[in-house]
C-alpha positions in Angstrom: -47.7 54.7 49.3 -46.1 52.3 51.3 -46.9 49.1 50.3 -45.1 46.8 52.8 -48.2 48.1 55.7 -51.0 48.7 52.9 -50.7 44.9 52.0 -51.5 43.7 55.3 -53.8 46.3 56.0 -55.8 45.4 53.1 -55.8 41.7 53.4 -57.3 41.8 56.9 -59.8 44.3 56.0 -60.9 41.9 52.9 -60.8 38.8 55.7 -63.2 40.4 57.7 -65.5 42.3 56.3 -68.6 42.7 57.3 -71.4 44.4 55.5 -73.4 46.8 56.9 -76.8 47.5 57.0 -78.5 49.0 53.9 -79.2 52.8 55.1 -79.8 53.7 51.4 -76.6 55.3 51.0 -75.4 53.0 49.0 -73.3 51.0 51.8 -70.9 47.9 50.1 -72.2 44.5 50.5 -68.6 43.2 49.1 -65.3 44.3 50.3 -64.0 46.9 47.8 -60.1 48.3 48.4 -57.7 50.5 46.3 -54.1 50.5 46.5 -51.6 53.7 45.8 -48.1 53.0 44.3 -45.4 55.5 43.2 -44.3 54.0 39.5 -42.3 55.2 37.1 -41.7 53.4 33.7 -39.5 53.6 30.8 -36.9 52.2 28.9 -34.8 55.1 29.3 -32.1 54.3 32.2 -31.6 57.6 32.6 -35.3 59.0 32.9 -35.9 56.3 35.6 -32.7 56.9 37.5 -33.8 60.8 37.4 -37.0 60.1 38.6 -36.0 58.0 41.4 -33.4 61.2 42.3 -36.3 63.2 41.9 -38.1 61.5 44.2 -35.3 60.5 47.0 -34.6 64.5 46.9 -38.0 65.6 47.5 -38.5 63.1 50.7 -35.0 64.5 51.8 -36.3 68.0 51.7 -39.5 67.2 53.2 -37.8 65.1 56.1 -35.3 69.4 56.3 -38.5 71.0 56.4 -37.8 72.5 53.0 -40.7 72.8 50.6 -39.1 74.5 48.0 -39.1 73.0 44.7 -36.8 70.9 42.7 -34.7 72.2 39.9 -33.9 69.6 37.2 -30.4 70.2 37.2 -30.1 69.8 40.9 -32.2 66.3 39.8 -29.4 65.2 37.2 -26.4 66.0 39.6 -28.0 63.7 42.8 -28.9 61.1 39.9 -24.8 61.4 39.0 -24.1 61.4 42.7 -22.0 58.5 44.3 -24.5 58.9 47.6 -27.6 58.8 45.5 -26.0 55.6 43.9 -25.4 53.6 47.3 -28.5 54.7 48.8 -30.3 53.4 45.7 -28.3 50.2 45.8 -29.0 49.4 49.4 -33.2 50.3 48.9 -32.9 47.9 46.1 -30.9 44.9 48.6 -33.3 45.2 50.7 -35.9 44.8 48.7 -37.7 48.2 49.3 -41.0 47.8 47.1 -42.4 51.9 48.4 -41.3 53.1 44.5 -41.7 50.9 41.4 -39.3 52.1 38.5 -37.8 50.6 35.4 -39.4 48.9 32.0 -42.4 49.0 31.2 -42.8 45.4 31.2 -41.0 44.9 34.4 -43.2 47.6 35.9 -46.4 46.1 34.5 -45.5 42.8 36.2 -44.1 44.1 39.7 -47.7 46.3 40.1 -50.0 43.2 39.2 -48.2 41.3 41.9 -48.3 43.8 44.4 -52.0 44.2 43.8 -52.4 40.6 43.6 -50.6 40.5 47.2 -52.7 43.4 48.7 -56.0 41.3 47.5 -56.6 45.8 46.2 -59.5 45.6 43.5 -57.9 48.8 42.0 -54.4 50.2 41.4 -53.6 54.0 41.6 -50.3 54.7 39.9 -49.0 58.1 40.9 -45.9 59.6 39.0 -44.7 62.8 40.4 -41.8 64.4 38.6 -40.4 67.3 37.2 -40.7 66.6 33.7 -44.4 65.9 32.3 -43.6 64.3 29.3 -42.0 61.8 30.7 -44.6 61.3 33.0 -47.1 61.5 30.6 -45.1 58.8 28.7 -45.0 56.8 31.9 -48.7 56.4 32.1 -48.7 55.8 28.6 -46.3 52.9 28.7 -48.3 51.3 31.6 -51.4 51.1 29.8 -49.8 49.7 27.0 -47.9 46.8 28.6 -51.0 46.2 31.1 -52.7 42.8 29.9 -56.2 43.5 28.7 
């Protein structure tokens, strides 16, 4: 889940791969590599901008030592919250790339680059949230903007 190492990591391993030798457990002749990316997509401002609170909350927790879950309205007030807002804005300026939110369409196109970059032969998209329709929608909205 972050990206800005995995991209590197996975282009050297592609450059030199070697294969090796055929043991009968079904060892890979060709380089194969996956890539894991937080992603969130809808059109809703509001679901995106709670999902990325969602998110920024749970790493802030983490980072406490506090494993306790999230309530959604503690969710909606950091999403309404002038710190959540400049933090977000900064992550953004800077280009941070470790969580891929918004349309569908400009999620679609941000992941195919990022595993066209990473050289990653398959893309795991991984939507953790609070609210399961929404992720369920998410996933759904991917698959349907993802060129066949």
């Amino acid at each position: 889940m972050s990206p800005e190492i995995a991209t590197q990591v996975l282009r050297e391993y592609r450059r030199t791969f070697e294969p090796g030798p055929d043991d009968g457990a079904g060892g890979r002749t060709e380089p194969w590599s996956a890539i894991s990316v937080l992603a969130f997509a809808s059109d809703d401002a509001e679901a995106v901008l709670e999902f990325e609170a969602g998110w920024a909350l749970t790493m802030q927790n983490l980072a406490r030592g506090i494993r306790e879950p999230l309530r959604p309205e503690e969710v909606r007030a950091y999403a309404e919250s002038e710190q959540f807002r400049r933090s977000r804005e900064v992550l953004r300026a800077q280009g941070d790339d470790r969580m891929v939110t918004g349309t569908p369409d400009d999620v679609v196109a941000r992941l195919r680059a990022l595993q066209s970059d990473a050289e990653a032969d398959e893309l795991v998209v991984v939507t953790p949230g609070l609210d399961r329709d929404r992720r369920i929608a998410s996933y759904a909205a991917i698959a349907a903007h993802w060129p066949r």
